[in-house]
Biopython code that builds the backbone (N, CA, C, O; Angstrom):
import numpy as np
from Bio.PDB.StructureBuilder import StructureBuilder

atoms = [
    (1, "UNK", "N", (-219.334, -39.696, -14.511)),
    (1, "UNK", "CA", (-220.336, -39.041, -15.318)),
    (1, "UNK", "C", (-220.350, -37.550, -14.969)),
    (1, "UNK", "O", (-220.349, -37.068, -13.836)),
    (2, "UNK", "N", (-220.364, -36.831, -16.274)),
    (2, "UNK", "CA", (-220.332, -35.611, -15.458)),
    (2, "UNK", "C", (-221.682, -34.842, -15.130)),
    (2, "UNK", "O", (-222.709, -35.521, -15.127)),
    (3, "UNK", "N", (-221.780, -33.350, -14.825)),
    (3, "UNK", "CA", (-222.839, -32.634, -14.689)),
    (3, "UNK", "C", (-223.495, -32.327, -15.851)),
    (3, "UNK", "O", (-224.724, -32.363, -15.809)),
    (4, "UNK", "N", (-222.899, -32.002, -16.989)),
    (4, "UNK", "CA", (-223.066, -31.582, -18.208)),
    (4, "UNK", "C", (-223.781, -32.944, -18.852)),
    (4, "UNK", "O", (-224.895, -32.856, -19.369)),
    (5, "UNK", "N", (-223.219, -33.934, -18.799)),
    (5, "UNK", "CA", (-223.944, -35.272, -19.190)),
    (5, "UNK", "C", (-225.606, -35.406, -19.051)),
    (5, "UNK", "O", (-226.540, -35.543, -19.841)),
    (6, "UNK", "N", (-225.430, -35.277, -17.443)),
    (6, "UNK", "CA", (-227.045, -35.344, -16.862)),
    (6, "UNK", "C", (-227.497, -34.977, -17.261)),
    (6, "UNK", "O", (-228.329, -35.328, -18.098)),
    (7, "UNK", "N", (-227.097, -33.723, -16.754)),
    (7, "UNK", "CA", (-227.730, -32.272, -17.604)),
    (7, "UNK", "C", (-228.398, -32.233, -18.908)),
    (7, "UNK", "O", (-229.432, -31.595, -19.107)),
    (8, "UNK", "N", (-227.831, -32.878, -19.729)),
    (8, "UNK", "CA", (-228.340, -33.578, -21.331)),
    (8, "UNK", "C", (-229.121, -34.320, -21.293)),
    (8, "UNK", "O", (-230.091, -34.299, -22.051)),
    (9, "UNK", "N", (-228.925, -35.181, -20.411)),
    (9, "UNK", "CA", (-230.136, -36.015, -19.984)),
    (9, "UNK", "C", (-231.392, -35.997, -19.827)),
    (9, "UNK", "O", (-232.338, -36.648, -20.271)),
    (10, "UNK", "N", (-231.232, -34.991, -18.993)),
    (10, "UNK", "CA", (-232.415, -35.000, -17.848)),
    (10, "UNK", "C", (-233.487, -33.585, -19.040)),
    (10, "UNK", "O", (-234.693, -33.360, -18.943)),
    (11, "UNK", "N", (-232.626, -32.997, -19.896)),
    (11, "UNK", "CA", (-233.057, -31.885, -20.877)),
    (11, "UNK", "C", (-233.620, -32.548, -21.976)),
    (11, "UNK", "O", (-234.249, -31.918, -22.826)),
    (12, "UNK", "N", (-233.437, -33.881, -22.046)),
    (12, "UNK", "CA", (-233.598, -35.214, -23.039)),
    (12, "UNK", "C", (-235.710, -35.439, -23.079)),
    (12, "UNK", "O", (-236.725, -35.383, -23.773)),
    (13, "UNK", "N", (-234.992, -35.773, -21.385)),
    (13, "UNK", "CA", (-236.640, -36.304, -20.834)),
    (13, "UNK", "C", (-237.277, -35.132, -20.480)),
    (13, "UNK", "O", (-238.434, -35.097, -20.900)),
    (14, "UNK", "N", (-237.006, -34.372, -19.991)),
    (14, "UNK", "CA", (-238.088, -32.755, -19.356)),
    (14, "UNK", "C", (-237.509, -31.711, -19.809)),
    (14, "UNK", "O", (-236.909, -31.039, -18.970)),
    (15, "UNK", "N", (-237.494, -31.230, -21.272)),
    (15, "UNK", "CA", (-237.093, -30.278, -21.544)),
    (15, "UNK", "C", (-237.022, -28.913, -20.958)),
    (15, "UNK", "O", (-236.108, -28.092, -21.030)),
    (16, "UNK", "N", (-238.457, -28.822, -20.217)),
    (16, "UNK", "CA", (-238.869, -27.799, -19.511)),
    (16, "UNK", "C", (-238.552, -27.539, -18.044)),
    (16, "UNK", "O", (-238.469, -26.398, -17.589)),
    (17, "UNK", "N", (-238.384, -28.603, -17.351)),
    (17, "UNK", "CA", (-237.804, -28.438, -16.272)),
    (17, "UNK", "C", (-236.076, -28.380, -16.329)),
    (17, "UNK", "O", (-235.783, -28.341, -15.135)),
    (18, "UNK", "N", (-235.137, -28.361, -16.901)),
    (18, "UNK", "CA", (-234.242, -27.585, -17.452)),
    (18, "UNK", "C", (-233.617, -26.652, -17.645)),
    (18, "UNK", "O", (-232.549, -26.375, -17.101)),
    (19, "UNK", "N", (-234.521, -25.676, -18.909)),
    (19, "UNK", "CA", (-234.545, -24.825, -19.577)),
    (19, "UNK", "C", (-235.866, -24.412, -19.225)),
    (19, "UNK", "O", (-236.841, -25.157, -19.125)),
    (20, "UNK", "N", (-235.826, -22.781, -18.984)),
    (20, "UNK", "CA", (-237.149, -21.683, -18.710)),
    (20, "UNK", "C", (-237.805, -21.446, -20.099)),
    (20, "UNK", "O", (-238.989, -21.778, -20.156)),
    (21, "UNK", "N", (-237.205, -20.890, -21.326)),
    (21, "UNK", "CA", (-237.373, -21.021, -22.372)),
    (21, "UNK", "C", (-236.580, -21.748, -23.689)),
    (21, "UNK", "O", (-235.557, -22.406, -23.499)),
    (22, "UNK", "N", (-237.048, -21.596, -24.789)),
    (22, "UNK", "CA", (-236.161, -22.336, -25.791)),
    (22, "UNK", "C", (-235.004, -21.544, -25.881)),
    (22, "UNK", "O", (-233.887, -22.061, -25.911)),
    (23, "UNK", "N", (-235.218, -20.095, -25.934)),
    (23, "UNK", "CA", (-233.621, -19.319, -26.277)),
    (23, "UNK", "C", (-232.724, -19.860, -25.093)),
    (23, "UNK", "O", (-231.525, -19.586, -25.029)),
    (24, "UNK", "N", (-233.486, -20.779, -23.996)),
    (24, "UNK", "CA", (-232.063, -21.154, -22.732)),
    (24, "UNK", "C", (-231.294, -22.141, -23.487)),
    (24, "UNK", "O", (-230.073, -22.297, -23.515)),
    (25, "UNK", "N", (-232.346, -22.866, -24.177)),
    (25, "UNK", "CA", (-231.255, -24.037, -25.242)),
    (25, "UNK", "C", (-230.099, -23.612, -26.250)),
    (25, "UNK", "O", (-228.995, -24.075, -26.535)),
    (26, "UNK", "N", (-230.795, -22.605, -26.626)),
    (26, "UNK", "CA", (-229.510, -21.788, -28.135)),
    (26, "UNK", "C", (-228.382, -21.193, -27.090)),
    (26, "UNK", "O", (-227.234, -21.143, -27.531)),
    (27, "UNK", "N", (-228.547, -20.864, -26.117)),
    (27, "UNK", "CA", (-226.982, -20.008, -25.095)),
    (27, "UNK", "C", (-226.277, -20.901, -24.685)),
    (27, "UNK", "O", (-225.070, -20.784, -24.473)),
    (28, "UNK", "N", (-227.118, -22.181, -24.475)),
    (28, "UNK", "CA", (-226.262, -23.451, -23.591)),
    (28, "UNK", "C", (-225.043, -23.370, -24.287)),
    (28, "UNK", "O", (-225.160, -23.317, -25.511)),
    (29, "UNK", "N", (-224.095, -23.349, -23.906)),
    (29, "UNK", "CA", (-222.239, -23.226, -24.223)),
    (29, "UNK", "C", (-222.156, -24.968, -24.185)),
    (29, "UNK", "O", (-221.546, -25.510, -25.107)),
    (30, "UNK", "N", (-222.764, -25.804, -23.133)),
    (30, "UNK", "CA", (-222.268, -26.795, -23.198)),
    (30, "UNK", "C", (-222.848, -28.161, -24.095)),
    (30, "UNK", "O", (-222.925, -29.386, -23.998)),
    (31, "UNK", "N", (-223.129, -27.255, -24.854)),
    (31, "UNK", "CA", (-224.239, -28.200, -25.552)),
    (31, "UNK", "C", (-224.079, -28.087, -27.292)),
    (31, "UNK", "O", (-224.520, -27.200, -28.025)),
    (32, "UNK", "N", (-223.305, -29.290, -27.650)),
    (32, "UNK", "CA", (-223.554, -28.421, -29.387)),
    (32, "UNK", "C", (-224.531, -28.812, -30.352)),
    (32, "UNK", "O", (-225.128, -29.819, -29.973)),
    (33, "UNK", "N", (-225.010, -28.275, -31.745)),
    (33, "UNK", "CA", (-225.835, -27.671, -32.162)),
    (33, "UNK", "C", (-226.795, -29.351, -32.746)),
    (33, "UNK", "O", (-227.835, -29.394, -33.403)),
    (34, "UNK", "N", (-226.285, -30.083, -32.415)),
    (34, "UNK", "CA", (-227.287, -31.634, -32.789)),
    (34, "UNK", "C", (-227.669, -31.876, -31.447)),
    (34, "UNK", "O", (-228.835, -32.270, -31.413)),
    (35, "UNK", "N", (-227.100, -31.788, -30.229)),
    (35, "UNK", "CA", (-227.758, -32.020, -28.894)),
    (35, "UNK", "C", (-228.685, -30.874, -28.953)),
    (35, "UNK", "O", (-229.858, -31.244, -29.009)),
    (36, "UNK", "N", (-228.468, -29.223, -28.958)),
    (36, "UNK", "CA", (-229.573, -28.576, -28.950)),
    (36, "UNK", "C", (-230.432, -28.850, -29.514)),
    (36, "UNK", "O", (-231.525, -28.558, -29.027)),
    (37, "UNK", "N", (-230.377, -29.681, -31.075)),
    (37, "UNK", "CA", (-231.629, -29.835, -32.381)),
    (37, "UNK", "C", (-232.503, -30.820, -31.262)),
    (37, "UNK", "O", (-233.646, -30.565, -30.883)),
    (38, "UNK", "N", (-231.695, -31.987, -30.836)),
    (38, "UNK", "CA", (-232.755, -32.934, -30.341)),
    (38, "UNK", "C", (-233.262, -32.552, -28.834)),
    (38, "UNK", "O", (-234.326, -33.076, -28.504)),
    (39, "UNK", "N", (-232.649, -31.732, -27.919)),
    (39, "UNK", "CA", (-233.540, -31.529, -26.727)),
    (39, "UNK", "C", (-234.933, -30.304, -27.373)),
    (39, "UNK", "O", (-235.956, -30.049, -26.737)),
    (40, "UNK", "N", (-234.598, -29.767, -28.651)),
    (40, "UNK", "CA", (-235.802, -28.887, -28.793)),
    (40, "UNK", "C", (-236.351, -29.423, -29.319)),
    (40, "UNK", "O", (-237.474, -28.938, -29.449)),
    (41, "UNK", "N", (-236.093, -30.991, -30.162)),
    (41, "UNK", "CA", (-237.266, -31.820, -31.364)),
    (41, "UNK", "C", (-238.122, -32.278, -30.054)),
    (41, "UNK", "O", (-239.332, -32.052, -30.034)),
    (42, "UNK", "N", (-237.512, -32.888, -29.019)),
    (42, "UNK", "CA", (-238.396, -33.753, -27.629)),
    (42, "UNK", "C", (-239.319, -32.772, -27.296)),
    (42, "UNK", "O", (-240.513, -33.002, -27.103)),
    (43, "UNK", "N", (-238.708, -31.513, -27.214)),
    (43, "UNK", "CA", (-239.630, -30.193, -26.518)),
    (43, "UNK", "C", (-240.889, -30.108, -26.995)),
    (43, "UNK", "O", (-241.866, -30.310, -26.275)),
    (44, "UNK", "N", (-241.000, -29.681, -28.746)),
    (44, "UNK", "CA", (-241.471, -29.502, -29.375)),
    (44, "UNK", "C", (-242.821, -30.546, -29.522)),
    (44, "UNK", "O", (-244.010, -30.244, -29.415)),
    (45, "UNK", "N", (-242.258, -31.779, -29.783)),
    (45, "UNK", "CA", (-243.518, -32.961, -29.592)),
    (45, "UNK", "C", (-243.754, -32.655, -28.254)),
    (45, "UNK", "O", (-244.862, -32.120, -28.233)),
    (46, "UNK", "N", (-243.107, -32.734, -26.648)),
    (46, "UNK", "CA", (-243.667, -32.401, -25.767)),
    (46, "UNK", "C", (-245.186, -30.980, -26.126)),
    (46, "UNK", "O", (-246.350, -31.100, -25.744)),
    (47, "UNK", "N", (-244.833, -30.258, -26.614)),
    (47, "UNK", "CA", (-245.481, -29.292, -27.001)),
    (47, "UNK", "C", (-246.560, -29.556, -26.998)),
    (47, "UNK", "O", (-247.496, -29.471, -26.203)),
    (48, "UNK", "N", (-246.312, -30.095, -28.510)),
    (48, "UNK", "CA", (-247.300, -30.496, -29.578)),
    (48, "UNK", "C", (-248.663, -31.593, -28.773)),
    (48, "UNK", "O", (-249.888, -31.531, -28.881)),
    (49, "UNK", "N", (-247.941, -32.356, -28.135)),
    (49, "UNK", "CA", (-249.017, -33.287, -27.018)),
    (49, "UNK", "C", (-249.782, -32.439, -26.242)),
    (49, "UNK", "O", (-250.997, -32.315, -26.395)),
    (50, "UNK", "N", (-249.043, -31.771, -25.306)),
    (50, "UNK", "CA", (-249.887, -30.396, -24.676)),
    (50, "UNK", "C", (-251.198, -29.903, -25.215)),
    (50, "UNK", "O", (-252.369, -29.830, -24.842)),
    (51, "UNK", "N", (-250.327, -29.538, -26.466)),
    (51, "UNK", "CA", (-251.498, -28.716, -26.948)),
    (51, "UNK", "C", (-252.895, -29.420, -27.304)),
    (51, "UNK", "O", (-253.971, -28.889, -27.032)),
    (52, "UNK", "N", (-252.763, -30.819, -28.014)),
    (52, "UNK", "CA", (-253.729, -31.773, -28.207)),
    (52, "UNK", "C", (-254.416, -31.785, -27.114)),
    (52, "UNK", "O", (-255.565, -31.344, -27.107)),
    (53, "UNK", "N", (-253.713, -32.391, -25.787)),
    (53, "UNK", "CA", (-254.693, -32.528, -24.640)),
    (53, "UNK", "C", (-256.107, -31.625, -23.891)),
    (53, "UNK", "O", (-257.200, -31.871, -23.382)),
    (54, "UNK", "N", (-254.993, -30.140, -24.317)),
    (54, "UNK", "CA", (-255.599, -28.948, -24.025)),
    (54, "UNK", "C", (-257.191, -28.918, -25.205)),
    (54, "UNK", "O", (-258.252, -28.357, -24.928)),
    (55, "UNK", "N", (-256.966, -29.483, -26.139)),
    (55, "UNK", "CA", (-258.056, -29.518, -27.327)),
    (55, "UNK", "C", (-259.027, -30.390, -26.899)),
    (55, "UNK", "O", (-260.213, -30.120, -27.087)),
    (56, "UNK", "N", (-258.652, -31.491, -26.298)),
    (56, "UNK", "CA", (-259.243, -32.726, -25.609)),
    (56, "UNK", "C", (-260.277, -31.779, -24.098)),
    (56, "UNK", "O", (-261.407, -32.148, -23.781)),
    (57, "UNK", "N", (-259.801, -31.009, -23.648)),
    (57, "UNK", "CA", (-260.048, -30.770, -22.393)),
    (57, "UNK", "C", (-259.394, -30.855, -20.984)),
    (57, "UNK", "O", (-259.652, -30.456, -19.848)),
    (58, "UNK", "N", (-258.287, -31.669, -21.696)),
    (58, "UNK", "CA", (-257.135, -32.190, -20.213)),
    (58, "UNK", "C", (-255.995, -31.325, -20.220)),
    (58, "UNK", "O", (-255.133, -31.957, -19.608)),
    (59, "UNK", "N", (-255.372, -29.885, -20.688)),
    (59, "UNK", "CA", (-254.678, -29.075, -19.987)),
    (59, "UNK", "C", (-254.365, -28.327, -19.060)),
    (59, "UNK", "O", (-255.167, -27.492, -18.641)),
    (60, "UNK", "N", (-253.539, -28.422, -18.715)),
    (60, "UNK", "CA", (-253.065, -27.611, -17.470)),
    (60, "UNK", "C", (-252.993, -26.512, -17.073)),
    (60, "UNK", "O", (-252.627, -26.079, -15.980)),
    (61, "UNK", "N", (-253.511, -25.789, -18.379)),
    (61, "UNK", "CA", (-253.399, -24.330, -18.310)),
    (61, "UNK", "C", (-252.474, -23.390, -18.158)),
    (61, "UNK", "O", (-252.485, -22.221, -17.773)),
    (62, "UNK", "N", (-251.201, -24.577, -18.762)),
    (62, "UNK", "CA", (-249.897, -23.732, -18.761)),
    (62, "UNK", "C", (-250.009, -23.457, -20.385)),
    (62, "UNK", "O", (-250.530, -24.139, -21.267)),
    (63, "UNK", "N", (-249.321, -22.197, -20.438)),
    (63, "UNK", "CA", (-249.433, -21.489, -21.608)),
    (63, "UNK", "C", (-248.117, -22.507, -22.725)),
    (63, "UNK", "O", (-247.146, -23.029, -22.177)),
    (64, "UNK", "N", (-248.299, -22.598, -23.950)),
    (64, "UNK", "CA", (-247.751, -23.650, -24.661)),
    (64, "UNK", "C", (-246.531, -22.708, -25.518)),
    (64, "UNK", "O", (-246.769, -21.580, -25.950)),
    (65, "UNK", "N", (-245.297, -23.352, -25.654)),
    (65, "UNK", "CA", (-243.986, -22.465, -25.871)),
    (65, "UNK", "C", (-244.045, -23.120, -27.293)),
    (65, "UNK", "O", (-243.009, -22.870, -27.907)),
    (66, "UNK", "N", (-244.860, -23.819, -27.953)),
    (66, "UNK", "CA", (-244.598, -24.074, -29.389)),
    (66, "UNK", "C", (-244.217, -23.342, -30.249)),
    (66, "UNK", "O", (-243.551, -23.812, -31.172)),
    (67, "UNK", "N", (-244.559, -21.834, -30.194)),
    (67, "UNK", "CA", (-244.055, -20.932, -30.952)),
    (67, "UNK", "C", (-242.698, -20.331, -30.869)),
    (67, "UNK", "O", (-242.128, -19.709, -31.766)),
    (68, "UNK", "N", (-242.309, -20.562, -29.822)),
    (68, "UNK", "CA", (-241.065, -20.625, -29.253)),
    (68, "UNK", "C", (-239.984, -21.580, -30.083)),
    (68, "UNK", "O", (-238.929, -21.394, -30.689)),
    (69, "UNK", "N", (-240.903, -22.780, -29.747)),
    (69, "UNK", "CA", (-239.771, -23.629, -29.934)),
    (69, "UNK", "C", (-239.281, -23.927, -31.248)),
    (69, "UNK", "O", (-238.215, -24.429, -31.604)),
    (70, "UNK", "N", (-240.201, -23.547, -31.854)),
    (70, "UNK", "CA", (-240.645, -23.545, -33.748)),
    (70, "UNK", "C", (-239.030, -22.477, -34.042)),
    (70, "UNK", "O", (-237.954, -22.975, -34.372)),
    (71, "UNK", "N", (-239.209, -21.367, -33.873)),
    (71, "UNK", "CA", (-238.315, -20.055, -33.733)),
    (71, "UNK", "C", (-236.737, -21.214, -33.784)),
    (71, "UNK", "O", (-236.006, -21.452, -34.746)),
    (72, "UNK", "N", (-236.657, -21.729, -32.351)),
    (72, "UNK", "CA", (-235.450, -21.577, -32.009)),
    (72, "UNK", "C", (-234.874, -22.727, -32.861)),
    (72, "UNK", "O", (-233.754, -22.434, -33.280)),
    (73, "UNK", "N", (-235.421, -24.289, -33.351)),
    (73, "UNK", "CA", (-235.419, -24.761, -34.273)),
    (73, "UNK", "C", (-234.572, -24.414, -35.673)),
    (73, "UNK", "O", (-233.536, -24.808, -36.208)),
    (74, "UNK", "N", (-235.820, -23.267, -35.997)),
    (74, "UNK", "CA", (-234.896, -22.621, -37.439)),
    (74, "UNK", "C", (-233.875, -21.960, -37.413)),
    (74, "UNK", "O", (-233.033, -21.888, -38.308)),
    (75, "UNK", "N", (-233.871, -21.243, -36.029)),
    (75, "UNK", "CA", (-232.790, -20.381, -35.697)),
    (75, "UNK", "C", (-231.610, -21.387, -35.654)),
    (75, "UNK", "O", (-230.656, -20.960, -36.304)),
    (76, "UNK", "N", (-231.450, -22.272, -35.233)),
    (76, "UNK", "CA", (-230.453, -23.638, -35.550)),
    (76, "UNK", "C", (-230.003, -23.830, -36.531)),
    (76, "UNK", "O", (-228.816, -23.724, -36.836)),
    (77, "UNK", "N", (-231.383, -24.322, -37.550)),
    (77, "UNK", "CA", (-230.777, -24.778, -39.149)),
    (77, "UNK", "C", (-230.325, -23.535, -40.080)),
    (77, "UNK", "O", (-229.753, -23.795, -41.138)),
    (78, "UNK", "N", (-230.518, -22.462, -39.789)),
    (78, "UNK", "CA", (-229.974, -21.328, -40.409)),
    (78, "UNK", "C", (-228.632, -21.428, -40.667)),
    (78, "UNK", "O", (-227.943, -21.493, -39.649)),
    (79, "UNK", "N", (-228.044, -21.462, -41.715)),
    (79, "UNK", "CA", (-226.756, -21.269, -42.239)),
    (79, "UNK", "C", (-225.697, -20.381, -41.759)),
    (79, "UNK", "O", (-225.867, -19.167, -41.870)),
    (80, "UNK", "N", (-224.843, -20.749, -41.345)),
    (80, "UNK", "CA", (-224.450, -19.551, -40.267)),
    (80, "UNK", "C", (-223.271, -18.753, -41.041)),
    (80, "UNK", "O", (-222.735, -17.778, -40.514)),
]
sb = StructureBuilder()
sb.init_structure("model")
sb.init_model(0)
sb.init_chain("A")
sb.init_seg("    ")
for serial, (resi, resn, name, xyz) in enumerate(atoms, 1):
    if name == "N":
        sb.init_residue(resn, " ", resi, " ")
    sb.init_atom(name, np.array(xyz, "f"), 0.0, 1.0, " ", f" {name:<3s}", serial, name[0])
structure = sb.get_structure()
């Protein structure tokens, strides 16, 4: 198995521990553009939960990269 595998993996389940931001997903070289779509779709619902909780009262008070991740998304499906 290689490093790059995990690596997909582990970007699968914790997007964020990973990648610092979403633009770290669009540079990844080792990663092509349907693995990037789905570690930023996981991100994104990761997000999206965040942010609910935070509405609820149960956030962490980490600042939420949804807008981020929205960006890097389209920046994907853009026609190249």
């Amino acid at each position: 198995m290689s490093d790059d595998s995990s690596r997909y993996r582990q970007a699968l389940r914790t997007p964020s521990e990973v990648y610092d931001r979403p633009a770290a997903v669009l540079r990844d070289r080792a990663l092509d553009d349907s693995q990037k779509l789905e570690i930023l779709s996981h991100w994104e619902a990761e997000a999206v939960q965040l942010q609910e909780s935070e509405g609820e009262g149960m956030g962490g008070g980490e600042k939420s990269l949804l807008g981020e991740i929205k960006r890097a998304i389209a920046e994907l499906k853009e026609p190249r």
